[in-house]
C-alpha positions as CSV (number, residue, x, y, z in Angstrom):
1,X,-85.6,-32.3,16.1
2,X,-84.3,-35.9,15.9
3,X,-84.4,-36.9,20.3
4,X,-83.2,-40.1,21.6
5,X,-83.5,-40.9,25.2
6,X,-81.3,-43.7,26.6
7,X,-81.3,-45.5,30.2
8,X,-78.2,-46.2,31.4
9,X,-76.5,-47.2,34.6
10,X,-76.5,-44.7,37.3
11,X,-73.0,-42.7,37.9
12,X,-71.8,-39.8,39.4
13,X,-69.0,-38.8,36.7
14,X,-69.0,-41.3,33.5
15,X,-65.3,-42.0,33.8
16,X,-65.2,-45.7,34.7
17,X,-65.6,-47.3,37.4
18,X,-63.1,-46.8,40.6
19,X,-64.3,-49.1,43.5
20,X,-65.8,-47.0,46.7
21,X,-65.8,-43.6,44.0
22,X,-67.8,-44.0,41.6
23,X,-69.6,-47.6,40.7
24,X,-72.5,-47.9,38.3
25,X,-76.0,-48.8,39.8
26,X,-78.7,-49.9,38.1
27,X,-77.0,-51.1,35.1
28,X,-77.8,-54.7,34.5
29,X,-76.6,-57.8,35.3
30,X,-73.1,-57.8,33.6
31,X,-72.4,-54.6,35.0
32,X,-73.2,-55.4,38.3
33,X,-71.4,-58.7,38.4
34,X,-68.4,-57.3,36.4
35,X,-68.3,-53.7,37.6
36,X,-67.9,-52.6,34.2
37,X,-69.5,-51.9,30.6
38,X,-69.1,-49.3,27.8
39,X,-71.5,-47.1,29.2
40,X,-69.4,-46.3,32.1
41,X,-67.5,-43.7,29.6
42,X,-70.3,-42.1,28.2
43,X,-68.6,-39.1,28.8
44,X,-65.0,-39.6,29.2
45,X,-63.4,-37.6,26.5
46,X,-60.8,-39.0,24.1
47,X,-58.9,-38.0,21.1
48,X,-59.8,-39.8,18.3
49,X,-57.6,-39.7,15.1
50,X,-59.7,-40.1,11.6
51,X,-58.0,-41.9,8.5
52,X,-57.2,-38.2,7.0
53,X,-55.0,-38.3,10.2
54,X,-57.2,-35.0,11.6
55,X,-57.5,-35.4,15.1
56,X,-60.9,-34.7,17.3
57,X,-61.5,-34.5,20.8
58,X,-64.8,-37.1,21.0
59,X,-67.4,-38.7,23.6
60,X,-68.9,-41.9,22.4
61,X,-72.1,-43.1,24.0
62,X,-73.4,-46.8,24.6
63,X,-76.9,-47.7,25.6
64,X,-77.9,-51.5,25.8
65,X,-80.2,-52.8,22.8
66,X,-82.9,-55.3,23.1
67,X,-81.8,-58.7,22.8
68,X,-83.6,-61.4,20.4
69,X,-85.2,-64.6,21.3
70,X,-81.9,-65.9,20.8
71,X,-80.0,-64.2,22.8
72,X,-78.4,-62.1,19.5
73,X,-78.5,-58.2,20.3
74,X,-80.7,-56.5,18.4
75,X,-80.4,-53.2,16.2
76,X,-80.8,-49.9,17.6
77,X,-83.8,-48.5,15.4
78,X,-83.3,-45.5,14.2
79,X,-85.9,-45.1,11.8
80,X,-88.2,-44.2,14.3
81,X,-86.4,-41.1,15.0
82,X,-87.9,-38.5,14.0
83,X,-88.2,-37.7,10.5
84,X,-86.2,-41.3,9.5
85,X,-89.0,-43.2,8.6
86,X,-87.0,-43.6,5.2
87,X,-84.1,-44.6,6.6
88,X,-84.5,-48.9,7.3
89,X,-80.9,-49.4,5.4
90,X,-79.0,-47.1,6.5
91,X,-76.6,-47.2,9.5
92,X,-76.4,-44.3,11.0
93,X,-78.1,-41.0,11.5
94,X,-76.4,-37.6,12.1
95,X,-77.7,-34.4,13.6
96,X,-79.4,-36.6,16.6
97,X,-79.8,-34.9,20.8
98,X,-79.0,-38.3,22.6
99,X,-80.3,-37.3,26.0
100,X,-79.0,-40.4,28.6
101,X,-80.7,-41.0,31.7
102,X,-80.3,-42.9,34.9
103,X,-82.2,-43.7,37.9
104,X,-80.6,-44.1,41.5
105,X,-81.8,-46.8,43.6
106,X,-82.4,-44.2,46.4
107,X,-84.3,-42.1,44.3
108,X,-88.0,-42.5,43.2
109,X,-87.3,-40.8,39.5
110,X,-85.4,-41.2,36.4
111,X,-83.4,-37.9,35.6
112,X,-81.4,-36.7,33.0
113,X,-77.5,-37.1,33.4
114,X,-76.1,-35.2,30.7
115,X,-76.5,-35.2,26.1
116,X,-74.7,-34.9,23.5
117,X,-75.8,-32.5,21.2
118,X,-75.4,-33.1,16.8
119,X,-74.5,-36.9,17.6
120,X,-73.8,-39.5,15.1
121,X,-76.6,-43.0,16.2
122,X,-75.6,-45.7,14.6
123,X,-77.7,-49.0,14.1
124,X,-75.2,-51.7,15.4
125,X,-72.8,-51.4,18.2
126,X,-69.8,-50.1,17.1
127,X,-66.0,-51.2,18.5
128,X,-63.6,-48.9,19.7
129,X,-60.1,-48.7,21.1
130,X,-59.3,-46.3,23.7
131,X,-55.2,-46.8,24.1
132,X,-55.2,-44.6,27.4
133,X,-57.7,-47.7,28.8
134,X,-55.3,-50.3,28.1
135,X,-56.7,-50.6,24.3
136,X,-59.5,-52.1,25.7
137,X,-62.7,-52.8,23.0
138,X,-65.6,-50.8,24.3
139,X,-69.0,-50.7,22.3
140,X,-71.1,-47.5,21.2
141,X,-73.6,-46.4,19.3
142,X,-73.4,-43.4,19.6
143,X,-70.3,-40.1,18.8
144,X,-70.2,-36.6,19.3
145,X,-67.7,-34.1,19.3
146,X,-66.3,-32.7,23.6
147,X,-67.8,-29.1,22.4
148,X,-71.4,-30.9,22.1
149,X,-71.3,-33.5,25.4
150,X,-72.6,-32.3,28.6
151,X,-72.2,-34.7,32.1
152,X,-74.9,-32.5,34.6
153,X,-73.6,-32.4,37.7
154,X,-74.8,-34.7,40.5
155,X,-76.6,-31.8,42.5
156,X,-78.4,-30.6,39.2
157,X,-80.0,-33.6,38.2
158,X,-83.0,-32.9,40.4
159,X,-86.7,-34.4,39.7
160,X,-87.9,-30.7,39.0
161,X,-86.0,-30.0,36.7
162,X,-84.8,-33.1,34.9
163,X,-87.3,-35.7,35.3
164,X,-88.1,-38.0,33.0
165,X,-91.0,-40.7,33.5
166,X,-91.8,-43.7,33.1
167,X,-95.2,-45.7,31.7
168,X,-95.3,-48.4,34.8
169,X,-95.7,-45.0,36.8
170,X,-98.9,-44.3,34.7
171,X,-97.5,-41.7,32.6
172,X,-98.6,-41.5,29.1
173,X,-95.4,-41.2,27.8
174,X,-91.9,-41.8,28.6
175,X,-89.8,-44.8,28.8
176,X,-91.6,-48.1,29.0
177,X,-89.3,-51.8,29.1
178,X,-86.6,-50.8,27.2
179,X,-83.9,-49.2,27.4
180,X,-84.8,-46.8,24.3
181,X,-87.1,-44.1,23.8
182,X,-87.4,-42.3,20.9
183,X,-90.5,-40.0,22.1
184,X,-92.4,-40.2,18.5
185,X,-95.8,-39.5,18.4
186,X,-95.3,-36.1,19.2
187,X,-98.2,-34.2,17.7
188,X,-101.0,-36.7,19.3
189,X,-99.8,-36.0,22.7
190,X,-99.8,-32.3,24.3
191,X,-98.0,-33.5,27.5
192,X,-95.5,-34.8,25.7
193,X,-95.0,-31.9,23.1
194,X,-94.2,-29.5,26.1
195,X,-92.6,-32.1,27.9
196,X,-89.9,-32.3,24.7
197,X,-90.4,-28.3,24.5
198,X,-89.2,-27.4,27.9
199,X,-86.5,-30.2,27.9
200,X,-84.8,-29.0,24.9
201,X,-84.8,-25.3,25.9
202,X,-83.4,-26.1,29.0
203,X,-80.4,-28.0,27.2
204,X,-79.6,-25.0,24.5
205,X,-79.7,-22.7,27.7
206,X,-77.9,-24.8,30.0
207,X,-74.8,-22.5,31.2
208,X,-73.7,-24.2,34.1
209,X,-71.0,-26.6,35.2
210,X,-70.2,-29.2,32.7
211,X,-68.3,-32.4,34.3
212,X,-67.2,-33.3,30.6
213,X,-64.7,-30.8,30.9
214,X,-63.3,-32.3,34.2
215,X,-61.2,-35.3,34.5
216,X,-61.6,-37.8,37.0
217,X,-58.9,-36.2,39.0
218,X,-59.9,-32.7,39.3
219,X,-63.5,-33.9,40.5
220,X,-62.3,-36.2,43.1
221,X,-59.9,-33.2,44.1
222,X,-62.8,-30.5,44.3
223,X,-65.0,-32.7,46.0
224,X,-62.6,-34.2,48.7
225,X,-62.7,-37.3,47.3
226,X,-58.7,-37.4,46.8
């Protein structure tokens, strides 16, 4: 299975940002100076109309790429997924679990936040207009149809059961500086093999509440918030 795990800022729902709601931690300096960025809609739905004029209900995913020496960003490299190794010209990659994560400053983990399942990666940030955000320009690299995209509630994403470590902790896998991980290497590392084995079953059988399906509204409603 092709697995990309991506650090992102820390929300609660994914939808943008709403001052004293719902603002991004962790997420760099631009977004903390500007209280914005592209990955604060990870997983705000949209409808997205295709040249054929078919229209599909989409989430589309950024994650900040490494920048160069000077200053240019750099391309997301996706053949190091796995089984791309073939694949240095070509743009994109389909069939790909993009698993995002986040850590909160209070916390002392990284956990999963939510994935979208059969996602399209694509090497360079992409552009795209959302007209219900003021047709605003917002960056991906990554596009998956609503069925696939799953926002985990706050109160799931707890250490036991979605962690996801780090190598400055002294794990021997995980993320390291970047922002990236593309977990290769599977078969000379048992930890990691049933690290990736128990993470994926736990995403196919994930049957509970899905925040994707909520908007902004209904969340702040439920939760008293409105």
């Amino acid at each position: 299975m092709r697995i990309l795990f991506c650090n992102i800022a820390w929300m609660q729902y994914y939808k943008g940002s709403r001052k004293g709601v719902d603002e991004p931690i962790g997420g760099g300096s631009f977004v903390d100076e500007n209280q914005d960025g592209s990955e604060l809609h990870n997983f705000d739905p949209f409808l997205l109309i295709h040249e054929d004029g078919e229209v599909e209900e989409v989430c589309r995913g950024f994650v900040v790429t490494k920048k160069s020496r000077s200053g240019a960003d750099q391309a997301l490299h996706i053949e190091r997924l796995e089984g791309c190794e073939a694949l240095r010209t070509v743009d994109s990659v389909e069939d790909v679990l993009v698993i995002y994560c986040a850590a909160h400053s209070s916390h002392n983990f990284t956990s999963i936040v939510g994935w979208y399942r059969g996602a399209t990666v694509y090497r360079y940030y992409q552009e795209g207009v959302n007209e219900d955000d003021g047709n605003y320009i917002r960056l991906y690299n990554a596009v998956a149809p609503r069925e696939n995209c799953v926002l985990l509630p706050v109160q799931e994403r707890r250490p036991v059961m979605w962690k996801v470590p780090r190598r400055q902790t002294g794990a021997s896998y995980g993320f390291g500086q970047a922002n990236i991980w593309f977990a290769e290497g599977r078969e000379e590392n048992k930890l990691l093999d049933r690290f990736l084995t128990r993470i994926v079953n736990q995403i196919e059988n994930y049957n509970g509440e899905n925040w994707v399906n909520q908007s902004l509204e209904d969340l702040l409603r439920k939760q008293g918030k409105q």
